[in-house]
PyMOL CGO cylinders between C-alpha atoms (Angstrom):
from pymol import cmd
from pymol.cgo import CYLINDER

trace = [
    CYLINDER, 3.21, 36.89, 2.28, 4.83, 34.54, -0.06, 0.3, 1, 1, 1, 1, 1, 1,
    CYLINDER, 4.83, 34.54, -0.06, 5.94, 32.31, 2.09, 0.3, 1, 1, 1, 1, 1, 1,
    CYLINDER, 5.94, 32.31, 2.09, 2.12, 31.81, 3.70, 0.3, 1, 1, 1, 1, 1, 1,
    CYLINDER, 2.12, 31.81, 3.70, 1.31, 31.00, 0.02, 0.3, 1, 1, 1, 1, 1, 1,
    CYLINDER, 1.31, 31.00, 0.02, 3.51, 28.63, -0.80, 0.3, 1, 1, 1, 1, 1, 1,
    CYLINDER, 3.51, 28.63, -0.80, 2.51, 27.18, 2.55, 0.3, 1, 1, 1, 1, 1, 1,
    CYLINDER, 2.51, 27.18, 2.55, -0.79, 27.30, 1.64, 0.3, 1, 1, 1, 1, 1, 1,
    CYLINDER, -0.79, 27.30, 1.64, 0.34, 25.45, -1.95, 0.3, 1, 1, 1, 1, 1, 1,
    CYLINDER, 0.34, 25.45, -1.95, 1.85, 23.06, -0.18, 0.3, 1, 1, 1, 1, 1, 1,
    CYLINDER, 1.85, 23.06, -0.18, -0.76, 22.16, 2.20, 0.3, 1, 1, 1, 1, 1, 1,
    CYLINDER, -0.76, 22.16, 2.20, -3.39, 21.90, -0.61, 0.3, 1, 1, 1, 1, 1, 1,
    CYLINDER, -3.39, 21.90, -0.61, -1.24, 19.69, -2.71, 0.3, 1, 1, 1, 1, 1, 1,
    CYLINDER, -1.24, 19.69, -2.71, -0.57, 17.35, 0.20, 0.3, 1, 1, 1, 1, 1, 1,
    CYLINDER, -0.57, 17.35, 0.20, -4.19, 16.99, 1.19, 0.3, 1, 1, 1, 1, 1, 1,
    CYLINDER, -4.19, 16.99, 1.19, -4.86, 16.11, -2.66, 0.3, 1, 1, 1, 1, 1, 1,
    CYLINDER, -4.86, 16.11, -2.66, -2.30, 13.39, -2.85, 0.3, 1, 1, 1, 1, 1, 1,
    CYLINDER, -2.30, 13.39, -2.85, -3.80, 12.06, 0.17, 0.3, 1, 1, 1, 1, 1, 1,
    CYLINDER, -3.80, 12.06, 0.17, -7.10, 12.04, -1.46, 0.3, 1, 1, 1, 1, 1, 1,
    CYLINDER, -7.10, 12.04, -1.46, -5.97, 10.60, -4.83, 0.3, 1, 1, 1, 1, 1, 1,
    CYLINDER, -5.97, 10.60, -4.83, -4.03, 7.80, -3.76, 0.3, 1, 1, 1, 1, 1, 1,
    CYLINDER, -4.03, 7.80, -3.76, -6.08, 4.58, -3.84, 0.3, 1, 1, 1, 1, 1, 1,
    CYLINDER, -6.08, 4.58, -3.84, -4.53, 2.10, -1.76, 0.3, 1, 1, 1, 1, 1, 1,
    CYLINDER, -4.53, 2.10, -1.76, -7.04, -0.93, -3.16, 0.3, 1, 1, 1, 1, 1, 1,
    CYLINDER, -7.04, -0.93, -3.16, -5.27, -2.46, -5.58, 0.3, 1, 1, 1, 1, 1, 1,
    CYLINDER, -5.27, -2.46, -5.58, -6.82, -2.80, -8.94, 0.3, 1, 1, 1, 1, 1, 1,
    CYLINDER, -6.82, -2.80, -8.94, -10.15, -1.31, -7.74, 0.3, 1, 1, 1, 1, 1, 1,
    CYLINDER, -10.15, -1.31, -7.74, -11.42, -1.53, -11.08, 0.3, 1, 1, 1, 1, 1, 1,
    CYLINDER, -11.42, -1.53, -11.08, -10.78, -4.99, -11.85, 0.3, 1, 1, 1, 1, 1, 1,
    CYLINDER, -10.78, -4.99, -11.85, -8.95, -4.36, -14.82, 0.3, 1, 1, 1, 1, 1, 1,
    CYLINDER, -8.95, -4.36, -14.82, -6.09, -6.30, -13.97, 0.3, 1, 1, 1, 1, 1, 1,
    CYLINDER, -6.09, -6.30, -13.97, -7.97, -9.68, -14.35, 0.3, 1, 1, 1, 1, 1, 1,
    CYLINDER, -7.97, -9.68, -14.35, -9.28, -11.21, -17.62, 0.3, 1, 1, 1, 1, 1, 1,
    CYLINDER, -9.28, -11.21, -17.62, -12.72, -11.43, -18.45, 0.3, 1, 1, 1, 1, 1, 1,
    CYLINDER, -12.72, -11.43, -18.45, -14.37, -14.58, -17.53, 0.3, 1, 1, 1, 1, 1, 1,
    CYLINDER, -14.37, -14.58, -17.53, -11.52, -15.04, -14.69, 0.3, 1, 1, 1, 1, 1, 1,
    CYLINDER, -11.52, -15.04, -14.69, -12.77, -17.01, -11.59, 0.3, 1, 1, 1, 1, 1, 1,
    CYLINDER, -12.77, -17.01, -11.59, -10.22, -18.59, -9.95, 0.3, 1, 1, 1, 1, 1, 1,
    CYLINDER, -10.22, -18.59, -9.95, -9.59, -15.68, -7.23, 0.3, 1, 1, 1, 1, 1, 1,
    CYLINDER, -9.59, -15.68, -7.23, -12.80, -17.25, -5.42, 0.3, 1, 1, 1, 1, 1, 1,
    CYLINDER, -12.80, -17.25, -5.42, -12.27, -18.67, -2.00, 0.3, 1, 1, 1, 1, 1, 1,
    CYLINDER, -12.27, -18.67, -2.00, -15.68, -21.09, -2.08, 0.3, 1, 1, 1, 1, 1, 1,
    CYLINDER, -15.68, -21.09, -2.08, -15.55, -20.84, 1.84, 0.3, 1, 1, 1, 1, 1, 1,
    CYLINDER, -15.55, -20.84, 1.84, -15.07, -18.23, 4.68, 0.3, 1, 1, 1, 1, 1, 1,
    CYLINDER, -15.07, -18.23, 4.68, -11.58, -19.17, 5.73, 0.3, 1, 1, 1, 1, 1, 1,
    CYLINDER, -11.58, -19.17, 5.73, -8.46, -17.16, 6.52, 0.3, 1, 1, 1, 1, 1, 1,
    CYLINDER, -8.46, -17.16, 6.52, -9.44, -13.45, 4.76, 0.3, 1, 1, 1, 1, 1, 1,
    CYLINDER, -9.44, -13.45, 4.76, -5.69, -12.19, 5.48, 0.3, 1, 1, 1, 1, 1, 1,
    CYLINDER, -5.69, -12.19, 5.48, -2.19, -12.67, 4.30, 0.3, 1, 1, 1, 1, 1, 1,
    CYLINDER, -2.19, -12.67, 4.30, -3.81, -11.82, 0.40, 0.3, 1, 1, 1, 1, 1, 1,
    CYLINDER, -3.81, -11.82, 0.40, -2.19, -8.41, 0.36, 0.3, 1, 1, 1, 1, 1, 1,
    CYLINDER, -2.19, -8.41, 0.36, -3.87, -6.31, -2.69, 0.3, 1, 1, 1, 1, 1, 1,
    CYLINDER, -3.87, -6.31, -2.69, -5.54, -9.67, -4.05, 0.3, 1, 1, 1, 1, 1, 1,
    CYLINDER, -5.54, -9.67, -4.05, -9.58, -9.47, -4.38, 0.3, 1, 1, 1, 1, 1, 1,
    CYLINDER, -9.58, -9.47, -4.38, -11.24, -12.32, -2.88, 0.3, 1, 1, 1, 1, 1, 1,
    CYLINDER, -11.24, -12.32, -2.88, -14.88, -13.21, -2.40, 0.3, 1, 1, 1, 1, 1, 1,
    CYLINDER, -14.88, -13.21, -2.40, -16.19, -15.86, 0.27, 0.3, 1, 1, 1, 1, 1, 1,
    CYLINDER, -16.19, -15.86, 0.27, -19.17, -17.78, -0.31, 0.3, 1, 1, 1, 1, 1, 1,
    CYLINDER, -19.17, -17.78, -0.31, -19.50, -19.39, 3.10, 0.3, 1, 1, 1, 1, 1, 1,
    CYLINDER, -19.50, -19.39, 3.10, -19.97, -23.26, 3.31, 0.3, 1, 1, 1, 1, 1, 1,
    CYLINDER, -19.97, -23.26, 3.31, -21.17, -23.20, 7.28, 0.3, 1, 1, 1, 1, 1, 1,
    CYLINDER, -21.17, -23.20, 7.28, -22.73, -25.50, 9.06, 0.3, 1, 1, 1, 1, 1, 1,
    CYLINDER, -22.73, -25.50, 9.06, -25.70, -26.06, 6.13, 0.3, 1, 1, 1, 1, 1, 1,
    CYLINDER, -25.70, -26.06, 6.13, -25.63, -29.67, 4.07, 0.3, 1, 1, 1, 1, 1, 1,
    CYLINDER, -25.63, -29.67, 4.07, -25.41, -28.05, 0.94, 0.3, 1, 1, 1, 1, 1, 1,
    CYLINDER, -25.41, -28.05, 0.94, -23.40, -24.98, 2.18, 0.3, 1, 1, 1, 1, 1, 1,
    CYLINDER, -23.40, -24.98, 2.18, -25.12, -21.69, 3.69, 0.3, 1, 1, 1, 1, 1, 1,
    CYLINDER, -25.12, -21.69, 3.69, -24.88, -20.13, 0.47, 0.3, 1, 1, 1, 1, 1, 1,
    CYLINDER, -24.88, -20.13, 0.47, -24.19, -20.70, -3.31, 0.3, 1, 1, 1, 1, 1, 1,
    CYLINDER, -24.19, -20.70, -3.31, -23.22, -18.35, -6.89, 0.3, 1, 1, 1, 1, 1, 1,
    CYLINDER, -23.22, -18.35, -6.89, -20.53, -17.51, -9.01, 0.3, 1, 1, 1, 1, 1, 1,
    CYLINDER, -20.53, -17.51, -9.01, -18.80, -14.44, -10.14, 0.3, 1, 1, 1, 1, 1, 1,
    CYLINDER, -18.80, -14.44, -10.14, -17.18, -13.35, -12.86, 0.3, 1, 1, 1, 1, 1, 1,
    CYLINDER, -17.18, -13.35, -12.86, -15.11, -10.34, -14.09, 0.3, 1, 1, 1, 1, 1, 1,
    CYLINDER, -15.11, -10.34, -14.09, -17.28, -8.94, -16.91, 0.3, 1, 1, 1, 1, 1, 1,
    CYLINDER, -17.28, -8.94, -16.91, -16.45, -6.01, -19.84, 0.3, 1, 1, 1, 1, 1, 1,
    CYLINDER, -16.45, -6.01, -19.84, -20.94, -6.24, -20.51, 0.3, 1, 1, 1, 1, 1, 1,
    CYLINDER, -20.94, -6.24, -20.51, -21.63, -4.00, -17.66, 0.3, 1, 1, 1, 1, 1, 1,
    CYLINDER, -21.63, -4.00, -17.66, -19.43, -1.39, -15.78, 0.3, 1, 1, 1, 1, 1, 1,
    CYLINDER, -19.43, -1.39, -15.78, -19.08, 1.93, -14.49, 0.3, 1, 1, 1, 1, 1, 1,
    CYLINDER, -19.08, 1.93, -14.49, -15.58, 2.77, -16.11, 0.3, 1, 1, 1, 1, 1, 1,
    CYLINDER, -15.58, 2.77, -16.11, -12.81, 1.13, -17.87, 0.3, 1, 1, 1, 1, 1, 1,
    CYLINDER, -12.81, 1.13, -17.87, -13.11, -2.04, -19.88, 0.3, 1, 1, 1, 1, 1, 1,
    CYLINDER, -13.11, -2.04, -19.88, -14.33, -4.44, -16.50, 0.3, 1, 1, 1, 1, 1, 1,
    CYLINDER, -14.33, -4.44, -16.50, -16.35, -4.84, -13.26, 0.3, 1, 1, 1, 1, 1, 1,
    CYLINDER, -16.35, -4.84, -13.26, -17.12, -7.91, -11.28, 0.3, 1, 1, 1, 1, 1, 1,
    CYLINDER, -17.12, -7.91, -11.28, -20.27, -9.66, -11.69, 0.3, 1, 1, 1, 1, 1, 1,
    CYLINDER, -20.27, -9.66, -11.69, -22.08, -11.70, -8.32, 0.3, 1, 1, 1, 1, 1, 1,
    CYLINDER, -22.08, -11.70, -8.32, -24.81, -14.14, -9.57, 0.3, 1, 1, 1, 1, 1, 1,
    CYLINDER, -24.81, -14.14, -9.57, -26.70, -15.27, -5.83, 0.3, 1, 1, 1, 1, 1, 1,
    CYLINDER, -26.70, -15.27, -5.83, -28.82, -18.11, -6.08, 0.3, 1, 1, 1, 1, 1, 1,
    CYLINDER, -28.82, -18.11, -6.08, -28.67, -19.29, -1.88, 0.3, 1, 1, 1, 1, 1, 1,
    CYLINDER, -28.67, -19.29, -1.88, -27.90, -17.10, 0.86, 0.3, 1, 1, 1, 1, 1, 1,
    CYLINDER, -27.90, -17.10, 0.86, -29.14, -18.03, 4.23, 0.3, 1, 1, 1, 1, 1, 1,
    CYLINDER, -29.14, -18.03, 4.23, -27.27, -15.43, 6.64, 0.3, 1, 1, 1, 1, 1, 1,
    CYLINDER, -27.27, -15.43, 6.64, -25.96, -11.82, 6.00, 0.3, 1, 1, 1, 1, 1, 1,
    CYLINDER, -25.96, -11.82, 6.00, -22.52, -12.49, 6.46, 0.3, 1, 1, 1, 1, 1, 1,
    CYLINDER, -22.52, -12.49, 6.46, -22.44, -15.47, 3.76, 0.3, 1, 1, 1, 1, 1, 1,
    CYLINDER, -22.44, -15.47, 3.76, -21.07, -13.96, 0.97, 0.3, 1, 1, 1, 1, 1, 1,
    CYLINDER, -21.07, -13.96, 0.97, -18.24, -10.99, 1.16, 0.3, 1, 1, 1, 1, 1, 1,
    CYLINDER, -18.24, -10.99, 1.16, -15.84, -9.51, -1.69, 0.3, 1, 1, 1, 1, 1, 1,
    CYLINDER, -15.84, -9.51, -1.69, -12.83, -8.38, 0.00, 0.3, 1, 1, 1, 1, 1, 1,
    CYLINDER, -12.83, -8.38, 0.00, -9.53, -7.01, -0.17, 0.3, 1, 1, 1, 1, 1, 1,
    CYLINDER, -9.53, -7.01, -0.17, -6.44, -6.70, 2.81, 0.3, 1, 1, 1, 1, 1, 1,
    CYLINDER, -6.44, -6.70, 2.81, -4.43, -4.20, 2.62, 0.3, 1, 1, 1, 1, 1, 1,
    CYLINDER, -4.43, -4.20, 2.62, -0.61, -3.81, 4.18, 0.3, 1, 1, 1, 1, 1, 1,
    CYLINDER, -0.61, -3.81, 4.18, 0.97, -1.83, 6.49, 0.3, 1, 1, 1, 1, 1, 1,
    CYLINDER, 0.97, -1.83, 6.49, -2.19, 0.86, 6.51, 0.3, 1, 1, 1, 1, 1, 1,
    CYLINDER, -2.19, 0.86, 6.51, -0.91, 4.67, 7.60, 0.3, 1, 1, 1, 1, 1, 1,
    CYLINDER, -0.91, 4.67, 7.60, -2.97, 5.84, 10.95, 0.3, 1, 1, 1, 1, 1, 1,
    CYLINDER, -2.97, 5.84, 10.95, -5.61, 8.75, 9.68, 0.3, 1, 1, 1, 1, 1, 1,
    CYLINDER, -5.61, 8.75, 9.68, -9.00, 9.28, 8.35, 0.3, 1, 1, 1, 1, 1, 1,
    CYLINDER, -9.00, 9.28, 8.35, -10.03, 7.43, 5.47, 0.3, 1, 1, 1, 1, 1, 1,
    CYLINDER, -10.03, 7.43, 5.47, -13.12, 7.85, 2.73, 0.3, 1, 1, 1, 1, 1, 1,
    CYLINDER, -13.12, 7.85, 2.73, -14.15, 4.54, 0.99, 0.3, 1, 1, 1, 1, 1, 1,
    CYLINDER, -14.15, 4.54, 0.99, -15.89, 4.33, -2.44, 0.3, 1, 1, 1, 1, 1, 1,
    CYLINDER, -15.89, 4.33, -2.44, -17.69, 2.13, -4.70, 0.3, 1, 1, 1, 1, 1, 1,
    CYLINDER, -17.69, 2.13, -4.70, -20.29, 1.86, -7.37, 0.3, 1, 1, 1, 1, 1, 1,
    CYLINDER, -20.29, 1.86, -7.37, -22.11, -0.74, -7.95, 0.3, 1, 1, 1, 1, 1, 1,
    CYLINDER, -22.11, -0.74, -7.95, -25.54, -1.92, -9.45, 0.3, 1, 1, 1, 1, 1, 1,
    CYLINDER, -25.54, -1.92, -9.45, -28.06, -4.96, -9.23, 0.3, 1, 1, 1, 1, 1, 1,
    CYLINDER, -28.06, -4.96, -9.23, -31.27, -6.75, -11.15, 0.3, 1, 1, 1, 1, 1, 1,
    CYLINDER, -31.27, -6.75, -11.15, -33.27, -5.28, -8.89, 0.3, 1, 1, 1, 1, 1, 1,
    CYLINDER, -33.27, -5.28, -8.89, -33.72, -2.58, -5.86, 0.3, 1, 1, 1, 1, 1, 1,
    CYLINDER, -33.72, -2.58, -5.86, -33.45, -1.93, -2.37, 0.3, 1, 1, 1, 1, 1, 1,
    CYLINDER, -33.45, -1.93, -2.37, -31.44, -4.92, -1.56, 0.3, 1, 1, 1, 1, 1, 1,
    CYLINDER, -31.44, -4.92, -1.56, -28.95, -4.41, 1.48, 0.3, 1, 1, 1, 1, 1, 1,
    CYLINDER, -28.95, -4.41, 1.48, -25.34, -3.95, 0.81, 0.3, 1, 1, 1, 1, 1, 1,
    CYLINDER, -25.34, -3.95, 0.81, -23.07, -3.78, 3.80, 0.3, 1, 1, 1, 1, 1, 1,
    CYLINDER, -23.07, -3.78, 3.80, -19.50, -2.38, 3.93, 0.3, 1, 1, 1, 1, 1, 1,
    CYLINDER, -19.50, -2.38, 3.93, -17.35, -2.67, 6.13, 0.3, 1, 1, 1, 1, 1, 1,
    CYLINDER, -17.35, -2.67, 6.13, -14.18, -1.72, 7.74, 0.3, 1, 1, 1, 1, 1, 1,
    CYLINDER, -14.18, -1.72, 7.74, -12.40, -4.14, 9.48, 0.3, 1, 1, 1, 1, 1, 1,
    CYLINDER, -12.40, -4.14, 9.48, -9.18, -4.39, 11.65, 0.3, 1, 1, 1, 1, 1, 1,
    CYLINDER, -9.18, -4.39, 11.65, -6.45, -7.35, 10.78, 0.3, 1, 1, 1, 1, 1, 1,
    CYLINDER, -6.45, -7.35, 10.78, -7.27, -8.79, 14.26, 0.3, 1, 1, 1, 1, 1, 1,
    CYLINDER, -7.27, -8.79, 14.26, -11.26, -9.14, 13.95, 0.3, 1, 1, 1, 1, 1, 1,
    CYLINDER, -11.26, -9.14, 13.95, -12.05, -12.89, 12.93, 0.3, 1, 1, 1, 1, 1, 1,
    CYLINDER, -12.05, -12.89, 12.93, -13.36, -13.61, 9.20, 0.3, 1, 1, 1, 1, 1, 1,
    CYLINDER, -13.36, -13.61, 9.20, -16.74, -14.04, 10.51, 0.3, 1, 1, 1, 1, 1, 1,
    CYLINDER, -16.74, -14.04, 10.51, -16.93, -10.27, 11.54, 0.3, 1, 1, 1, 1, 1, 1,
    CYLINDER, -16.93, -10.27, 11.54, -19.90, -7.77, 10.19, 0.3, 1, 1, 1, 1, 1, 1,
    CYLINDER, -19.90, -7.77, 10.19, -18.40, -4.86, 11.38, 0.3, 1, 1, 1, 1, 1, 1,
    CYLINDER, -18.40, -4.86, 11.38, -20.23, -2.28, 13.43, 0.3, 1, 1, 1, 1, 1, 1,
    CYLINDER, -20.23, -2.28, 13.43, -20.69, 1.34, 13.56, 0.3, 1, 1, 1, 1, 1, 1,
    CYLINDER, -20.69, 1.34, 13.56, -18.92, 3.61, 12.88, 0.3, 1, 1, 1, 1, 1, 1,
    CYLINDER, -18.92, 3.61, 12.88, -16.80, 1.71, 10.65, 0.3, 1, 1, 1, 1, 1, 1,
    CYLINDER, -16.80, 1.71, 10.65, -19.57, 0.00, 8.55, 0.3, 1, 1, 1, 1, 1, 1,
    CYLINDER, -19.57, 0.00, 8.55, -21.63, 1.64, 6.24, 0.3, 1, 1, 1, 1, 1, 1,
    CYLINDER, -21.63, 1.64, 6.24, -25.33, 0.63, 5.25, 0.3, 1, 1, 1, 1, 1, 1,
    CYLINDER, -25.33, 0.63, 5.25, -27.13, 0.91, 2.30, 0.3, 1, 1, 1, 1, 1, 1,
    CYLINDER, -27.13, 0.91, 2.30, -29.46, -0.74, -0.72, 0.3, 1, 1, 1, 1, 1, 1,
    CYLINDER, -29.46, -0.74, -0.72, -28.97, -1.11, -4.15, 0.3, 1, 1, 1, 1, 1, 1,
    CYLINDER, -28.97, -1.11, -4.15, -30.04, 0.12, -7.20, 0.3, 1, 1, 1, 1, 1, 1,
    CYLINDER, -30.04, 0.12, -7.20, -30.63, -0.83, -11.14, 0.3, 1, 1, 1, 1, 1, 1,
    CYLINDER, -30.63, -0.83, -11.14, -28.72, 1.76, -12.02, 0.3, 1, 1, 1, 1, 1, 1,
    CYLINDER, -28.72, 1.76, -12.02, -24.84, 2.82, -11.15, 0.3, 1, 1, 1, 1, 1, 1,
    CYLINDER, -24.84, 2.82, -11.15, -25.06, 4.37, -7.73, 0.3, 1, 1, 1, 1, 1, 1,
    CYLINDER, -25.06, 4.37, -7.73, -21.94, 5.49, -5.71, 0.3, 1, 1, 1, 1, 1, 1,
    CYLINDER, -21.94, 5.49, -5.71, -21.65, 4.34, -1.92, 0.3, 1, 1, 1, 1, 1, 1,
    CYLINDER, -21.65, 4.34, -1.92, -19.15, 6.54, 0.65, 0.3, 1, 1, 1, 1, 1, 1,
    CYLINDER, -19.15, 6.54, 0.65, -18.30, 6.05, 4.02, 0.3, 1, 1, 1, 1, 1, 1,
    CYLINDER, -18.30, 6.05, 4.02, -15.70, 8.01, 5.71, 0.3, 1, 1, 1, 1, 1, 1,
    CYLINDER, -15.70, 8.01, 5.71, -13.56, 6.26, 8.88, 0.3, 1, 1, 1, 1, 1, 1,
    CYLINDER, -13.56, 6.26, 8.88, -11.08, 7.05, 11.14, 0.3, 1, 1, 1, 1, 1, 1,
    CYLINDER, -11.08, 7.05, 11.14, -8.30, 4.87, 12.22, 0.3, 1, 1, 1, 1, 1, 1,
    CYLINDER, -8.30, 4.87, 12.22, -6.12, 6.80, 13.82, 0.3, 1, 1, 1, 1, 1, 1,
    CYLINDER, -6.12, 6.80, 13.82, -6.29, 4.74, 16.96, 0.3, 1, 1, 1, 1, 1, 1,
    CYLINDER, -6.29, 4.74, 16.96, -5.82, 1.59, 15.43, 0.3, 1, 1, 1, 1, 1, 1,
    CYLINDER, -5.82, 1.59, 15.43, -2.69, 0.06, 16.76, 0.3, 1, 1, 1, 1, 1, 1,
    CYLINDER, -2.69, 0.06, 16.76, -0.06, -1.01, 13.36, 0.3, 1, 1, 1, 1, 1, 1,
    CYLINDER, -0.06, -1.01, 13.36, -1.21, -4.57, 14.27, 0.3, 1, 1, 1, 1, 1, 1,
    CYLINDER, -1.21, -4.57, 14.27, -4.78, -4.11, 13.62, 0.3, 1, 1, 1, 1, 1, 1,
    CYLINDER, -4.78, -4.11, 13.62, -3.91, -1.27, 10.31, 0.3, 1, 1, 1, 1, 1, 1,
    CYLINDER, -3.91, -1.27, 10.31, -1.63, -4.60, 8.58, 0.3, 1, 1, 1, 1, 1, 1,
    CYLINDER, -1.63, -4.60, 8.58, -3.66, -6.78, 6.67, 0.3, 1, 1, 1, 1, 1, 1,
    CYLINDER, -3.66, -6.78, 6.67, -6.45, -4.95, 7.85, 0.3, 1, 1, 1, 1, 1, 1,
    CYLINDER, -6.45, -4.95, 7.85, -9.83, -5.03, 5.40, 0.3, 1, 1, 1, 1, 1, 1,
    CYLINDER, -9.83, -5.03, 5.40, -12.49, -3.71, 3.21, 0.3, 1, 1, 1, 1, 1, 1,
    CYLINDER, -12.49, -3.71, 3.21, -15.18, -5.65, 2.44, 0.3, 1, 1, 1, 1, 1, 1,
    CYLINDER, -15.18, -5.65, 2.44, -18.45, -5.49, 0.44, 0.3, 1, 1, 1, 1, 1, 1,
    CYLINDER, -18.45, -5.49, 0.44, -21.49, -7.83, 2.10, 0.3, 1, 1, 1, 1, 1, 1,
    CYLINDER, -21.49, -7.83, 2.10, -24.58, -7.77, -0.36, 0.3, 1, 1, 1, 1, 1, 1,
    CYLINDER, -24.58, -7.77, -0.36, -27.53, -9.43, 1.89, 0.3, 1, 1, 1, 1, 1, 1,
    CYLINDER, -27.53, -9.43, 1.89, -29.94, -11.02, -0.14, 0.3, 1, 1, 1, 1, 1, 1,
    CYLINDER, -29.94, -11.02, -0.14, -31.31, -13.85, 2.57, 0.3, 1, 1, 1, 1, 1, 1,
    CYLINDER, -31.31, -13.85, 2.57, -34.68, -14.38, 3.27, 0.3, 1, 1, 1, 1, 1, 1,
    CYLINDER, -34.68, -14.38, 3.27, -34.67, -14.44, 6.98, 0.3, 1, 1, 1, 1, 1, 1,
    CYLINDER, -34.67, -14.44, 6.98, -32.15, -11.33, 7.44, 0.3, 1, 1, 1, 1, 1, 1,
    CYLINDER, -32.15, -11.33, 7.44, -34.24, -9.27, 6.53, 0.3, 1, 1, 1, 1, 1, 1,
    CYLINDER, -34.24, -9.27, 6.53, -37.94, -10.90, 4.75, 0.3, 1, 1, 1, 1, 1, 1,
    CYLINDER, -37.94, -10.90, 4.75, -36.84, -10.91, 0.94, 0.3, 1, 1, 1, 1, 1, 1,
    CYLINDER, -36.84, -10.91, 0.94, -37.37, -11.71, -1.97, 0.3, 1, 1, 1, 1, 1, 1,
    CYLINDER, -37.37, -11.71, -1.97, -34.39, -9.61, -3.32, 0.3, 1, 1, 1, 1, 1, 1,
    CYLINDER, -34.39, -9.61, -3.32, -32.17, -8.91, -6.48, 0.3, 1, 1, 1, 1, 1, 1,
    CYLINDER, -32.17, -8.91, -6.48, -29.81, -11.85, -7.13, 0.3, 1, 1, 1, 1, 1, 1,
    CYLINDER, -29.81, -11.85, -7.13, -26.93, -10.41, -9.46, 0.3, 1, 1, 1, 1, 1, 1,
    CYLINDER, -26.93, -10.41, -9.46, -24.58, -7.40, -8.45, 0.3, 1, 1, 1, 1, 1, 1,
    CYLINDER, -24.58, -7.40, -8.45, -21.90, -5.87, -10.56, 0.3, 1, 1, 1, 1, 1, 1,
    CYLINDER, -21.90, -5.87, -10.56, -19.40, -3.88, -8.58, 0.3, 1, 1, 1, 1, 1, 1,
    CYLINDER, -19.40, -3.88, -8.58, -16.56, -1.04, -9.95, 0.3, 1, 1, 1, 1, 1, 1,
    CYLINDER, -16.56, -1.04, -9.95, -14.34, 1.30, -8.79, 0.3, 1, 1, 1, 1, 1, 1,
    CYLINDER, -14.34, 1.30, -8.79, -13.42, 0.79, -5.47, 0.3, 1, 1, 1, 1, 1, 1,
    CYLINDER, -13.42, 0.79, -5.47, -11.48, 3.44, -3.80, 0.3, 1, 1, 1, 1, 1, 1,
    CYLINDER, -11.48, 3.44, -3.80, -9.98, 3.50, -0.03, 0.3, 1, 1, 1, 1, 1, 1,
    CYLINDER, -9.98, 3.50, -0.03, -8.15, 6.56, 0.01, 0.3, 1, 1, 1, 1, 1, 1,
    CYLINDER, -8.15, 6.56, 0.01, -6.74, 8.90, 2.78, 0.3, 1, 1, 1, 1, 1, 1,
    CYLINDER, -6.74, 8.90, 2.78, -8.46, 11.75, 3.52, 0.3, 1, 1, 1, 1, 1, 1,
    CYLINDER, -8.46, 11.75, 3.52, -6.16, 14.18, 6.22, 0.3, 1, 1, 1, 1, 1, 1,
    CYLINDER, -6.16, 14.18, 6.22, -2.99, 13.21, 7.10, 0.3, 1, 1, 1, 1, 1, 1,
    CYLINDER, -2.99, 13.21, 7.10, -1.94, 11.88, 10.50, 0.3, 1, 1, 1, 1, 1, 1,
]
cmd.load_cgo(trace, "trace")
């Protein structure tokens, strides 16, 4: 009987340290100053070989101006926890996929994963994409079920989940592979107007069950 309990101890500690540890580096943007902006990449390019380094694309495309423009901050006005979040001021977006705030991750474990984040905009019911992406997919990817989540904002803090399984990822696809966060505020995809600014906290991509 004891030793089913301290089985049981065991097992329940295990699955907890699975769900605790966050494997996005500085989720809460508290490692970067306020006011910091040079971690923007001000075009789609290479999203890999950053390991645990935020970065957010604002794609240039094939548009004269560029397919999108804004700027982003880290910010200590507004946040769900701690002393920052990151601030997304929109003021162009002509496709879906334009702008992305992103993070690869190395040498990912096979297993099922839950991924978190809170975030809040100037407005409502604007579409925010996340999604889950393999090392190999191209930097133009969207993702597709099951390993993107859909769902609008909010004017106040509201959490986002979605829970993924990559056990059948090969340890190509699991190194440098991605999480990324794709607010859609275009006009054409889908009919707009829509809220302009986003802040964004506490990202989490944590394991859920072991492998």
């Amino acid at each position: 009987m004891k030793k089913l309990i301290v089985s049981a101890l065991f097992l329940t500690s295990t699955l907890a340290f699975f769900a605790q540890t966050n494997l996005i580096t500085d989720g809460g943007f508290e490692l970067l100053k306020v006011g910091t902006k040079s971690y923007i990449t001000v075009s789609s390019g290479k999203t890999t070989g950053l390991s645990g380094k935020w970065q957010l694309t604002f794609a240039k495309g094939g548009c004269p101006e560029g397919c999108c423009q804004g700027t982003s901050e880290i910010v200590n006005t507004d946040k769900k926890s701690g002393e920052n979040s990151i601030k997304i001021a929109i003021n162009k977006q002509t496709n879906r996929n334009d702008i992305k705030l992103l993070q690869s991750i190395k040498s990912v474990p096979a297993g099922v994963y839950e991924i978190t984040f809170w975030t809040k905009s100037d407005g409502t019911d604007c579409p925010l994409a996340l999604d889950v992406l393999m090392a190999t997919q191209s930097s133009t990817n969207n993702g597709k079920d099951p390993f993107t989540g859909n769902f609008v904002s909010s004017t106040d803090w509201k959490q986002y989940k979605l829970k993924v399984d990559i056990s059948a990822w090969t340890d190509e696809e699991r190194n440098e592979m991605r999480i990324s966060i794709r607010p859609n505020t275009s006009k054409a995809l889908p009919v707009g107007p829509f809220p302009k600014t986003f802040w964004i906290d506490d990202v989490t991509f944590s394991q859920v069950t072991a492998k």
